[in-house]
C-alpha positions as CSV (number, residue, x, y, z in Angstrom):
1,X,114.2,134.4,86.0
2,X,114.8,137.8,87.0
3,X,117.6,140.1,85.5
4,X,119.2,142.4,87.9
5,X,116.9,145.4,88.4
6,X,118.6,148.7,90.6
7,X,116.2,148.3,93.7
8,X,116.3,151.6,95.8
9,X,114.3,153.3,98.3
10,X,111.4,154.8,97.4
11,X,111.0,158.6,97.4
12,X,108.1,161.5,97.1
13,X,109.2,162.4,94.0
14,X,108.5,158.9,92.7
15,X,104.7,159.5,93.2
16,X,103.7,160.5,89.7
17,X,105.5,157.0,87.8
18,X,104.5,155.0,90.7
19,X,101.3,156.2,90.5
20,X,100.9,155.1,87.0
21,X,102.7,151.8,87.3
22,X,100.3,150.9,90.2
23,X,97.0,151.8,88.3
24,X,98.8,149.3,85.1
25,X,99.4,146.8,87.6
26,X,95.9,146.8,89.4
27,X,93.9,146.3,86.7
28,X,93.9,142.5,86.5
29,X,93.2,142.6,90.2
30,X,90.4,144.9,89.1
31,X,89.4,142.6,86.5
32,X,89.5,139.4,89.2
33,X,87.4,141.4,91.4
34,X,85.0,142.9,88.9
35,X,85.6,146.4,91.1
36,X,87.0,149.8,89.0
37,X,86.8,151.2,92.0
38,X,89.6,149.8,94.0
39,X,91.6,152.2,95.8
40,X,94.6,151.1,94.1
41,X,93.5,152.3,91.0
42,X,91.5,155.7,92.6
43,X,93.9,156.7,94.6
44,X,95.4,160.3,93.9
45,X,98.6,161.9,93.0
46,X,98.5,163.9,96.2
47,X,97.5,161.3,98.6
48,X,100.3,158.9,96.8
49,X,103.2,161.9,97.5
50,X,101.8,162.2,101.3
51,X,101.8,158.5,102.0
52,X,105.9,158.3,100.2
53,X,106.7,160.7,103.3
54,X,108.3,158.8,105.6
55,X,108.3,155.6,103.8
56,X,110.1,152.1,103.9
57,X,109.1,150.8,100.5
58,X,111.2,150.6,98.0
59,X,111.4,150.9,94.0
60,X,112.9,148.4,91.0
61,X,114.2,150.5,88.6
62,X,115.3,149.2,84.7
63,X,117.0,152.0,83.2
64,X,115.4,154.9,83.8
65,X,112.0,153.4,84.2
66,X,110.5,152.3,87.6
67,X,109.3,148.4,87.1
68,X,107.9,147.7,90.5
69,X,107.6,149.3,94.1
70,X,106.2,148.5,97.3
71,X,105.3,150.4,100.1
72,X,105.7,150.0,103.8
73,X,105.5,151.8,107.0
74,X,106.5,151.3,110.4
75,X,103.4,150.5,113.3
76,X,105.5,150.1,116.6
77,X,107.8,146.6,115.7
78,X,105.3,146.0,112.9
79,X,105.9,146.7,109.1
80,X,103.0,146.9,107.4
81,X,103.5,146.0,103.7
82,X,101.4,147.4,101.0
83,X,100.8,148.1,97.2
84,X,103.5,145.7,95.7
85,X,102.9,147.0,92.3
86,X,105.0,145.2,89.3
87,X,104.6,146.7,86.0
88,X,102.9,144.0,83.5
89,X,105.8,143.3,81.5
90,X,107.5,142.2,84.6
91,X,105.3,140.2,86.4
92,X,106.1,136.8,86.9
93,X,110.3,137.5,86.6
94,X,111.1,137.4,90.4
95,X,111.0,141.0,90.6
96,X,108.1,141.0,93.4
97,X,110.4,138.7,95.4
98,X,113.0,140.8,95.3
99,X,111.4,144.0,96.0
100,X,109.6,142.0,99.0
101,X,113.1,141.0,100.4
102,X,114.3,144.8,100.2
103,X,111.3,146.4,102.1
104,X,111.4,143.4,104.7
105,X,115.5,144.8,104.9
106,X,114.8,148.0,105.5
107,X,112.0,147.3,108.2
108,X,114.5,145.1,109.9
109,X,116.8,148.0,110.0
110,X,114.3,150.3,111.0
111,X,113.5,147.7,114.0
112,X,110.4,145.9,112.7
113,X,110.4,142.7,114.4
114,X,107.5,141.3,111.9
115,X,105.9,142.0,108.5
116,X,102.2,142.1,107.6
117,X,100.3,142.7,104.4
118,X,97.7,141.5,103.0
119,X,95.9,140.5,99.7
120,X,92.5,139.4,98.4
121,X,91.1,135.8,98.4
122,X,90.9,135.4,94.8
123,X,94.5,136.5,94.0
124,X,96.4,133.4,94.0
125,X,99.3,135.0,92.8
126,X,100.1,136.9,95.0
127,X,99.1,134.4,97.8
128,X,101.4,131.8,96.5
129,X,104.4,134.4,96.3
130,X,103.7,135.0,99.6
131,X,103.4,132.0,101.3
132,X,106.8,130.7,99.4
133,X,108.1,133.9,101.1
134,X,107.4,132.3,104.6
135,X,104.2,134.1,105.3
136,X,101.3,132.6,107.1
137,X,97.6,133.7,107.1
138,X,96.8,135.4,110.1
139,X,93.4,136.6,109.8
140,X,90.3,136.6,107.2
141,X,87.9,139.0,107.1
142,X,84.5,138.8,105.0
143,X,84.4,141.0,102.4
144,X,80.7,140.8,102.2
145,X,80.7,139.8,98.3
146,X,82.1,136.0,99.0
147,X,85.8,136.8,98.6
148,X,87.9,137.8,102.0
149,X,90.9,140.4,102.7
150,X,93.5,137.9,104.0
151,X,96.0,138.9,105.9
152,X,99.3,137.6,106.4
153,X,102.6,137.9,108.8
154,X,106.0,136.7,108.9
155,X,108.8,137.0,111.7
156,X,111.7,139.0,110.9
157,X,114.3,138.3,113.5
C-alpha cells in the first residue's frame, strides 16, 4: 500500500519536474496506443507553466522529489480533471487515489459540484481506478483508430 507522501497544491514553479515526471509516466500509455505523439508527452515547458496558473491540481511529493500530480481546473460547478501523472516507481501504491481524493477536495472547496476526466479505452488501469473511485462513463467518443476517449463524472456534494 501506499506510504504517506506530502500532497500539496500544485504551483507554476512545479512545471519543469512535472513536466518530466509526466513525459516518464506517459510513455506506457504511448506504448498502449502505439502514438509518440500524444500531447502528454509533446507538450511544452511553457504551455505546462501557463496551464499551472490558476490551477486546482495538486502534487505528491517524497522528499524533495515530486512522485505524482494532477491537474484540474474549474468550468462553472464543473472540475475538469486531467494529466494524473504518477512517476513509474510509484504506480500501483495508492498514490493516484490519493492525489485523485485531493484535487476532488480542493474542487469541492472551490465550489465544483462534479468532477470529469477522462481516459482512453485501452487503459484499464486507469479505468478501473476510476470506477472504484465512484466514477461512471458518461460519454464515448470514436477515436477513429478503434479505441475511444471515455469520459467519466462523479458527484461531489
Amino acid at each position: 500500500m501506499s506510504r504517506d507522501h506530502d500532497i500539496r497544491p500544485i504551483d507554476p514553479a512545479d512545471a519543469g519536474e512535472v513536466l518530466t515526471l509526466q513525459r516518464a509516466a506517459f510513455v506506457s500509455e504511448a506504448l498502449i496506443y502505439d502514438a509518440a505523439d500524444m500531447p502528454p508527452l509533446t507538450q511544452t515547458l511553457d504551455e505546462l507553466r501557463a496551464e499551472l496558473r490558476d490551477n486546482l491540481g495538486c502534487v505528491a511529493c517524497d522528499g524533495g522529489r515530486i512522485v505524482g500530480a494532477a491537474r484540474a481546473r474549474l468550468d462553472e460547478d464543473l472540475l475538469l480533471i486531467g494529466r494524473i501523472a504518477i512517476a513509474p516507481d510509484q504506480q500501483g501504491s495508492g498514490l493516484g487515489t490519493s492525489l485523485l481524493a485531493a484535487v476532488e477536495e480542493r474542487g469541492r472547496e472551490a465550489g465544483a459540484r462534479a468532477a470529469e476526466l477522462f481516459t482512453g479505452s485501452l487503459s484499464e488501469a486507469n479505468l478501473r481506478l476510476y470506477e472504484r473511485e465512484g466514477y461512471v462513463e458518461s460519454e464515448r467518443v470514436p477515436q477513429g483508430d478503434g479505441t475511444f476517449q471515455i469520459f467519466l463524472r462523479k458527484p461531489l456534494g
